[in-house]
N, C-alpha and C positions, 0 to 999 in steps of 0.2 A: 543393353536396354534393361536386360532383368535387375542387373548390379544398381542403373539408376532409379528404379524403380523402389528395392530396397531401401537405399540409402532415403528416398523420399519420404517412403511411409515410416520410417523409424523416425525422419527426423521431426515430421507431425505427431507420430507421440508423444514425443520428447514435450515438444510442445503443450499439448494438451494434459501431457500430466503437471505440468509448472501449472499451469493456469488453475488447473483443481485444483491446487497445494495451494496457489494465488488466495482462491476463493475460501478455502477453509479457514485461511490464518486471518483472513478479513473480517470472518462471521466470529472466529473467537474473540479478536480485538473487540469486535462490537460487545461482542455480550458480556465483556470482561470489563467492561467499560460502563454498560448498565446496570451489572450485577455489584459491581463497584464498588467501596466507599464515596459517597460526594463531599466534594469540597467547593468550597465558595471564592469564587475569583480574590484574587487580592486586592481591586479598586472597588468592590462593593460591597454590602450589604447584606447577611441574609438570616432569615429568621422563615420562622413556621417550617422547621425541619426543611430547609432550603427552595419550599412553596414561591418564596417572594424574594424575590433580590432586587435589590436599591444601588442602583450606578447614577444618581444622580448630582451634576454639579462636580463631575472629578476629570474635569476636562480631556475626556477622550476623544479621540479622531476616528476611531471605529469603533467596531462592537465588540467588547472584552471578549476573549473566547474561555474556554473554562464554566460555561451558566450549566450550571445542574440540569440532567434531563427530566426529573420534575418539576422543573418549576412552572407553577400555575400565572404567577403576576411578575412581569419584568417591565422596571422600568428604568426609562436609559434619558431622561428626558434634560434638559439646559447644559447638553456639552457641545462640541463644535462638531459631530459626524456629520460628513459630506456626501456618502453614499454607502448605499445598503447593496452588498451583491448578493448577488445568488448564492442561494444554498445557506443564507448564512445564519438561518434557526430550525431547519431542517432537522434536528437533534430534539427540539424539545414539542413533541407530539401534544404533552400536557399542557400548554399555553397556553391560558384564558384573556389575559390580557396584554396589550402589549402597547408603552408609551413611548415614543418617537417625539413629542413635541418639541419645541423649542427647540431646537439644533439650527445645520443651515444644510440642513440636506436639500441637494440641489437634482441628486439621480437616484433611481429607484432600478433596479435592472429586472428585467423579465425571470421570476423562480425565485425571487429574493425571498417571499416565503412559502417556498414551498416545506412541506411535514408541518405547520399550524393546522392541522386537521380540528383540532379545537379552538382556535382562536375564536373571542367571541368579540373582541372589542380592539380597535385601533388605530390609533391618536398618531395624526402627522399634520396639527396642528403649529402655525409658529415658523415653518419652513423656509426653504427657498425653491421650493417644487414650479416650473412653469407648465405643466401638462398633468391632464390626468394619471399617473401610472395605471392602465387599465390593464395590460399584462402582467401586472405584480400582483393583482389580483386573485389569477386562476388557481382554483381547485381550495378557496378559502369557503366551503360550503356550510361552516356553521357562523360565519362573521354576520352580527347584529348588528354593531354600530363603527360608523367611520370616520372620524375626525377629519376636514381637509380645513379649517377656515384660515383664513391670512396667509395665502401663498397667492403669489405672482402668476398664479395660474390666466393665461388671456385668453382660454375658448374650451369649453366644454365639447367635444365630438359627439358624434351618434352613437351609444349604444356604448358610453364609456362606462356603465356599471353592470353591463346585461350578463358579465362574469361571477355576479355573487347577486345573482336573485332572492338569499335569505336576508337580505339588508332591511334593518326596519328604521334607522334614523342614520340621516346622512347627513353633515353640517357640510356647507358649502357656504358660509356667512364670512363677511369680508374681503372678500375676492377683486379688490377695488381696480385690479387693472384688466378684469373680466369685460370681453368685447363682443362676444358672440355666443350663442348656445343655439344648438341644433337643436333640429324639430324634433330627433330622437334620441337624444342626449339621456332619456331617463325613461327607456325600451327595457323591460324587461324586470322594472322594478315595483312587481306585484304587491308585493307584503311590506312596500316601503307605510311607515306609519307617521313619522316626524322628516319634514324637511324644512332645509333653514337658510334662506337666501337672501338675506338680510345684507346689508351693505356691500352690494356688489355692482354698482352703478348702472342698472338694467333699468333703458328706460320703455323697454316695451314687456307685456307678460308672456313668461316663456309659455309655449304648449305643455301641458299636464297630464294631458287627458289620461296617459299611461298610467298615470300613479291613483289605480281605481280604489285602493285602501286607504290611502291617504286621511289620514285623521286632524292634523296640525302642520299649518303651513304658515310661516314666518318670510315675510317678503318686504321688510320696513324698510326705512331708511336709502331710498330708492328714488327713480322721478316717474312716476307716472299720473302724469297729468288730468290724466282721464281711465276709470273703469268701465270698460264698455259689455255689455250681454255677451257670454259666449266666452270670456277671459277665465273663468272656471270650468269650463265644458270636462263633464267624466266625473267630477270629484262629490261625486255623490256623500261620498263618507265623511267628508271633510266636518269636524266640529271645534274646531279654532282656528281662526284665520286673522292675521296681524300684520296692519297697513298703517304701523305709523309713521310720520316726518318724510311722506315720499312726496311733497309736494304735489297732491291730488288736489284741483279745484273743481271736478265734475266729476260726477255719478248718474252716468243713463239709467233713462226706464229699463225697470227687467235686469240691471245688472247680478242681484244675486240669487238668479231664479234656479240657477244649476246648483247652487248649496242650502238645499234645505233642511241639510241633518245640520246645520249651523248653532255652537249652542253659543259661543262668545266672538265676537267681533268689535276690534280694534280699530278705529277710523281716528285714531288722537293727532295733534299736532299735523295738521294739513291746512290747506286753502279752502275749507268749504263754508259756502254762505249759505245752502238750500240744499236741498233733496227730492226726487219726485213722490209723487204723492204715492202712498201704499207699497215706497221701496220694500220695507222689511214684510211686507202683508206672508210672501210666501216660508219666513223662517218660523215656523209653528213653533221649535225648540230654542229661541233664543232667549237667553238668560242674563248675561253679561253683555252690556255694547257701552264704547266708550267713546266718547265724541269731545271731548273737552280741548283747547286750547283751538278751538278752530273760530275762523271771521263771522258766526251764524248773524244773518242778517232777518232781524223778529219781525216777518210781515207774514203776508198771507199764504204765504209759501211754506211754513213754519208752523203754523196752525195746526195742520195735522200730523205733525211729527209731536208735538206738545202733548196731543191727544194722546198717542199711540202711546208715549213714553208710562204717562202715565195711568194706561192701561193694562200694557203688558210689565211693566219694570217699577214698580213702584215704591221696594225698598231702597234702590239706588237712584234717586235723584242728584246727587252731585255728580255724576258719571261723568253724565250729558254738556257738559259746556254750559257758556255765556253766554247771553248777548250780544253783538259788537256794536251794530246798528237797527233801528234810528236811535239818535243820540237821546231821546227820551225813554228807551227800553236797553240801554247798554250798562250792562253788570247783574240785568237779572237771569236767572234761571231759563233753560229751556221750557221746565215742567211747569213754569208759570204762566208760560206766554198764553193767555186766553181769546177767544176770537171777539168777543164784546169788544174789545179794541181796536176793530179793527174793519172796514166797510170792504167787504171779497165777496165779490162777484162768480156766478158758475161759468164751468169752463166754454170756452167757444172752440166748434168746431169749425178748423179754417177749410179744410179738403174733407167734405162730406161724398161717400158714396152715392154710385150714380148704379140705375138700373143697368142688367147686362144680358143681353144673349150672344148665347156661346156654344158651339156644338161639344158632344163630349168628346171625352179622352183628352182635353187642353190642357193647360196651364193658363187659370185664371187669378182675378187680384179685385179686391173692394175695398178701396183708399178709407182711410177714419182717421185724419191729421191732427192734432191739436198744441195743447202748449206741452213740453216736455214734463212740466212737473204735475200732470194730469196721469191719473190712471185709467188705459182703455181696455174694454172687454169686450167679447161680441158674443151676442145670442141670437143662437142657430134655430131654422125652423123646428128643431123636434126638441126644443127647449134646452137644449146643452149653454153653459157658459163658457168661453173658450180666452184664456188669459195667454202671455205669452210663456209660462213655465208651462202650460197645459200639454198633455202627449196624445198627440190623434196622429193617425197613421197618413191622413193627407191633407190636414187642416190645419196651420197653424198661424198666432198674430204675431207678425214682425216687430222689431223696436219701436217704429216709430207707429204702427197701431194698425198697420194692414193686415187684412184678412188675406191667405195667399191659399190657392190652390194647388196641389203640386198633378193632380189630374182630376178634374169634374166628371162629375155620373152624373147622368139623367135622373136620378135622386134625389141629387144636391139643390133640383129647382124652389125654390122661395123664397121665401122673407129675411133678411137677415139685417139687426140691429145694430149700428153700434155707442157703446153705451163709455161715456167719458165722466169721469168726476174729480173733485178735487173737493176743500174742507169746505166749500161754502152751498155747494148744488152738484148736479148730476145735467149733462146734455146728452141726446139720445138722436140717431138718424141711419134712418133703415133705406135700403133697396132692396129690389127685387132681382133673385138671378134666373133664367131663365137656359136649362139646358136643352138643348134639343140633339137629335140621335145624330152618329155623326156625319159628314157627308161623304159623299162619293169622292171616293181617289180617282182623282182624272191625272194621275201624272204617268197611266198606264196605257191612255188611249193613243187608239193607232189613227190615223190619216193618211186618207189613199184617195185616189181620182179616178176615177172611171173617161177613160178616153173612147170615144166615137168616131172611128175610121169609114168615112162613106168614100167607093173607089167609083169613078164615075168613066162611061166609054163614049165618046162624043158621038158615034153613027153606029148603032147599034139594033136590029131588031128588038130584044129584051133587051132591058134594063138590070141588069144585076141588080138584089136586095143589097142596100146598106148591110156591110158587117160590124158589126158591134163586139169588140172584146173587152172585156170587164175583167180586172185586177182584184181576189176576194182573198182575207187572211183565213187561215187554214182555220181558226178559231174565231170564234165570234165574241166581237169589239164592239161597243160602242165607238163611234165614227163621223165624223165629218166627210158628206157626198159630196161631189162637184163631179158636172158631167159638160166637160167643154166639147163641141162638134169639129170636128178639122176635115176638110172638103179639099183632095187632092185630084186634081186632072189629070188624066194618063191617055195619051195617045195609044200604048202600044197592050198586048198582052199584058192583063191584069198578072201582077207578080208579087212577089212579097213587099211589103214597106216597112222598113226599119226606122224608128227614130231617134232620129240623130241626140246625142248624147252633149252634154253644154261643153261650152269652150271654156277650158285651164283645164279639164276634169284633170289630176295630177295622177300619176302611176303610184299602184298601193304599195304602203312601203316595204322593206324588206322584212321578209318573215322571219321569226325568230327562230326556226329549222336552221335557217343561213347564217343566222348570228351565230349561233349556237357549232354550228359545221366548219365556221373561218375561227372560230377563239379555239375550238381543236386542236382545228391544224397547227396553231399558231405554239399552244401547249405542246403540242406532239414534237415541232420541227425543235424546241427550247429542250428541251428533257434529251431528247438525240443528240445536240450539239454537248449539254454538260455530260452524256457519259462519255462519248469520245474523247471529252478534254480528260476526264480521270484519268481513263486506258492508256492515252500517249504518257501522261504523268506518271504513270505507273510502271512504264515500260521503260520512259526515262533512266528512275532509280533503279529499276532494274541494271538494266545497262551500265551504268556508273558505279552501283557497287561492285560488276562484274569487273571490268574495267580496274578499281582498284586492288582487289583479290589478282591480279593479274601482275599489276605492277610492282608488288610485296613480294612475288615467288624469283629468286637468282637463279639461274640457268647453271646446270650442272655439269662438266665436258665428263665423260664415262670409258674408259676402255674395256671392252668385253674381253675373255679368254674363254674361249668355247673347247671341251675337250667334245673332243671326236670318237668311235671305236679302233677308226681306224690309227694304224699304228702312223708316224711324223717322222721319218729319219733323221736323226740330227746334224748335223752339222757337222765338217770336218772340226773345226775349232772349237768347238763347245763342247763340255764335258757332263756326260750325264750318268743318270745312274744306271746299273745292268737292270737290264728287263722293264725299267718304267721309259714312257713315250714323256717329252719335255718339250716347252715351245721356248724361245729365247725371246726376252723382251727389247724391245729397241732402246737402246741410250737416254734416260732424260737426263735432261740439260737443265741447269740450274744458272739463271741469267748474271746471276752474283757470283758465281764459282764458277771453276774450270776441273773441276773434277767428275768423274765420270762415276759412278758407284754400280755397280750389277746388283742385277738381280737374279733369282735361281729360284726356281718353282720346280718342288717335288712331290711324288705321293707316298705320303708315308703307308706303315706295315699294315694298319688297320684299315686303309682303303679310303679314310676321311680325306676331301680336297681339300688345300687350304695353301695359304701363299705367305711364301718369307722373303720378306727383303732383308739382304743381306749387303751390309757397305765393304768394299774390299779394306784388308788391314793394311797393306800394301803401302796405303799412303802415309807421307814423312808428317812423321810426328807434331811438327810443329804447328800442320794443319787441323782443326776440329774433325774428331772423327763422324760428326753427323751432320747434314745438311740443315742449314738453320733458318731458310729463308725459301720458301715455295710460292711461286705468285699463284699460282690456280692448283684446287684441289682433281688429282684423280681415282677414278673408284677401278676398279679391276675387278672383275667379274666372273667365277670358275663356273661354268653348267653340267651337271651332270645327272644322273636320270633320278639319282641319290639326294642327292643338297644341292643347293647354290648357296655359296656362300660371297661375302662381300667384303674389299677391305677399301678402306678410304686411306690416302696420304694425302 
């Protein structure tokens, strides 16, 4: 045990000294490798003390090896590389940029770049990518900006960039065979500042709200048929936003009530004839809007967008569009259209609010319907205006112009306005709301009966008093009484009366102590049955390897020769030596031969046992003088209090 003991722990040093010797010649290669002269691949490029290398257009299938560990800008961009493995820029720590585009990279493998610890910028533009690579991503913690546009990519995931939350511009423009985008597709990207989702066939708008820094947002060439309130919700920061050729022909009230930091806005080439009245009222910062190439239809609808234009924006009047219709106003200017042309009527409220009482803590509503391209506001008793970008903690006007409560206070009771307008007048129509305190929770009252047991004796001296027992909850309820009398005749000794209990009443079901007590058992008796199946399995291979260690061992026939003290007379015919005791061995027979060989067992001077076979010389020559053929081996066996020795033939 000690010997294999040794041999163990030497042979783990052995080990562990190769592996340090391993490790040493690894860190010299490296650093002999860094400290290096650099040299520039032979298919590229390089200049700025090898800063920048140029492999472009030299039709490679991978990524040359040999790139300088300085280099700051690599660009690999219009050859045919098909995939980027792992590990495979791991070398160059110093990497600020790096150009993939135009290839037909089809795979990206998880660690592809890992050691870009500076990577600031890059391009997999041009591709053949169908997924995000969100795994090639990790541990890119100063990456700015990311090129993905024109790849085959069909569905954004949840949380396919939440790997590199320093991303400030992400291009995802042209992604034409894009099918779906998750609700958390864009988790985690705080500091994004430009996104670009331009030609990707999206015709609903994805959720945003994540991207709370969001400054420029590009979503053209799209179908969105309609912009509805609430399709920017979060993008408070937003100040460019660019909606052209999506085949938009409506713009609800309130739609860009959530981007008020809005400084330019792009509405060109769409389907729009009108807009509602005081859409842009809430962009205080808007500077540039651009409306041109759209169906504007010059009526009264148009009136006050004419005004505004040329209120707010009045060195850019060609911005704005045409005319289309009526065919007497078509080719003029938006900033022209003046309302003297035009006989507009103020606006009608169709669903006027109606007075309300309402207890508090509800969820109350005061309806102010009108025409779409009307502006509605409501004014509250304590003189507040309340629009629908406005922010009150439980008061706000819905799209279409309702006043909503999301819970009334006894506070909230009075007067409230609501006030409609559009370019030619103003409509106005108030109710009254009325809260009151709230009422009684009766979904807590109890109900119980009071029953009147009168026992009645037909022939009686006294008359027994009626007993009367009454049923009371331990606590006091408001309650519904009923007191029904029940008049039972009894012949015999007044005794108890029990009342009988209604017919089906069903027996309660089984408790779950018992459920609980049968699935036990049931566990208990399953876990008993699998370990005895082990044990027998166990006992099995036992048995069987025993079995075959059994049938490998040959059986061995053995003759003893035991010396005695006491002395053995020998034999008339046998010849021995003076003074030593000799046992004579019996004849073996040799099944192939007829010769007979002796043997002679003596003790030599020294006293060692030991046995000599000896073949008589006797026999004629012509026969082998040793036996050449023995079917079974025998052992012979000397004992004595000294040695045992053993000889085999």
């Amino acid at each position: 045990m000690s010997l294999l003991w040794q041999v163990t722990v030497h042979r783990t040093w052995n080990a562990a000294l190769l592996f340090v010797v391993y490790l040493m010649v690894r860190a010299w290669s490296l650093c002999a490798a860094t400290a290096g002269p650099q040299s520039c691949p032979v298919v590229c490029s390089c200049s700025n003390q090898f800063s920048k290398v140029v492999c472009t257009r030299r039709g490679l299938s991978r990524v040359p090896p040999g790139i300088p560990s300085n280099t700051r800008h690599l660009n690999l961009m219009e050859n045919g590389i098909e995939l980027i493995q792992a590990d495979t820029f791991r070398h160059l720590h110093h990497l600020e940029r790096l150009q993939l585009g135009r290839n037909s990279i089809r795979q990206i493998e998880v660690g592809a770049f890992n050691g870009l610890t500076s990577l600031n910028t890059l391009e997999l533009f041009d591709n053949r990518l169908t997924v995000v690579p969100s795994g090639a991503f990790e541990y890119l913690s100063k990456l700015r900006e990311l090129w993905l546009r024109n790849n085959p990519i069909e569905s954004i995931p949840s949380y396919a960039f939440n790997r590199v939350p320093s991303l400030m511009r992400l291009d995802l423009g042209e992604l034409r065979k894009l099918e779906y985008i998750s609700d958390g597709a864009f988790e985690g990207l705080y500091n994004l500042k430009y996104l670009n989702l331009g030609m990707c066939n999206i015709r609903e708008m994805p959720i945003l709200t994540p991207l709370v820094g969001l400054e420029e947002l590009e979503i053209s060439e799209n179908h969105f048929p309609e912009i509805k309130p609430g399709c920017f919700r979060g993008l408070k920061s937003l100040k460019k936003l660019w909606i052209m050729n999506s085949q938009i022909s409506l713009i609800e009230r309130n739609a860009f009530d959530d981007v008020a930091s809005l400084v330019e806005l792009n509405l060109a080439h769409n389907n729009l004839s009108s807009l509602p009245h005081d859409l842009f009222a809430p962009l205080r910062y808007l500077v540039e809007l651009h409306l041109h190439h759209n169906p504007w239809n010059c009526d009264c609808e148009v009136v006050w967008l004419s005004w505004w234009l040329r209120e707010y924006i009045p060195t850019n009047s060609t911005c704005c569009g045409r005319c289309h219709a009526p065919p007497h106003m078509r080719g003029r200017y938006l900033v022209e259209v003046d309302q003297s042309a035009f006989q507009c009527s103020a606006p009608f409220i169709g669903d006027a609010p109606r007075d309300l009482n309402i207890s508090a803590e509800r969820v109350a509503e005061l309806r102010c319907r009108t025409a779409p391209m009307s502006s509605v506001r409501w004014l509250l008793p304590n003189g507040t205006v309340l629009s629908h970008g406005s922010n009150h903690p439980r008061i706000s006007v819905l799209n279409d112009g309702t006043l909503n409560f999301s819970n009334v206070l006894t506070g909230d009771t009075g007067v409230y306005t609501c006030m409609v307008t559009n370019v030619a007048g103003n409509s106005n129509a108030s109710a009254y709301l009325n809260v009151s305190a709230a009422e009684l929770n009766t979904s807590n009252l109890s109900y119980f009966t009071t029953v009147t047991v009168e026992m009645v004796e037909p022939a009686s001296e006294e008359t027994p008093k009626p007993k009367t027992v009454t049923a009371s909850p331990s606590v006091f309820q408001p309650a519904f009484i009923s007191t029904p009398t029940v008049l039972l005749q009894n012949t015999k000794t007044p005794g108890q009366v029990s009342v009988p209990t209604a017919k089906g009443m069903e027996k309660p079901a089984t408790s779950l102590d018992e459920v609980m007590k049968t699935t036990k058992i049931i566990i208990g008796c399953f876990v008993a049955v699998t370990l005895l199946a082990a044990v027998m399995l166990i006992a099995f291979y036992k048995l069987r390897k025993r079995h075959q260690q059994r049938s490998t061992v040959a059986a061995a026939r053995t003759i003893e020769i035991i010396q005695v003290d006491e002395d053995i007379p020998p034999p008339a015919s046998a010849t021995s030596i003076p003074g030593e005791g000799a046992v004579v061995l019996p004849t073996i027979r040799n099944h192939n031969s007829a010769y007979k060989p002796s043997y002679k067992t003596y003790k030599p001077a020294h006293a060692a046992h030991w046995t000599e076979n000896n073949i008589s010389n006797s026999l004629r020559r012509s026969r082998p003088s040793t036996i050449t053929a023995v079917p079974e081996a025998y052992v012979i066996k000397t004992h004595s209090k000294d040695k045992v020795q053993e000889t085999q033939i």
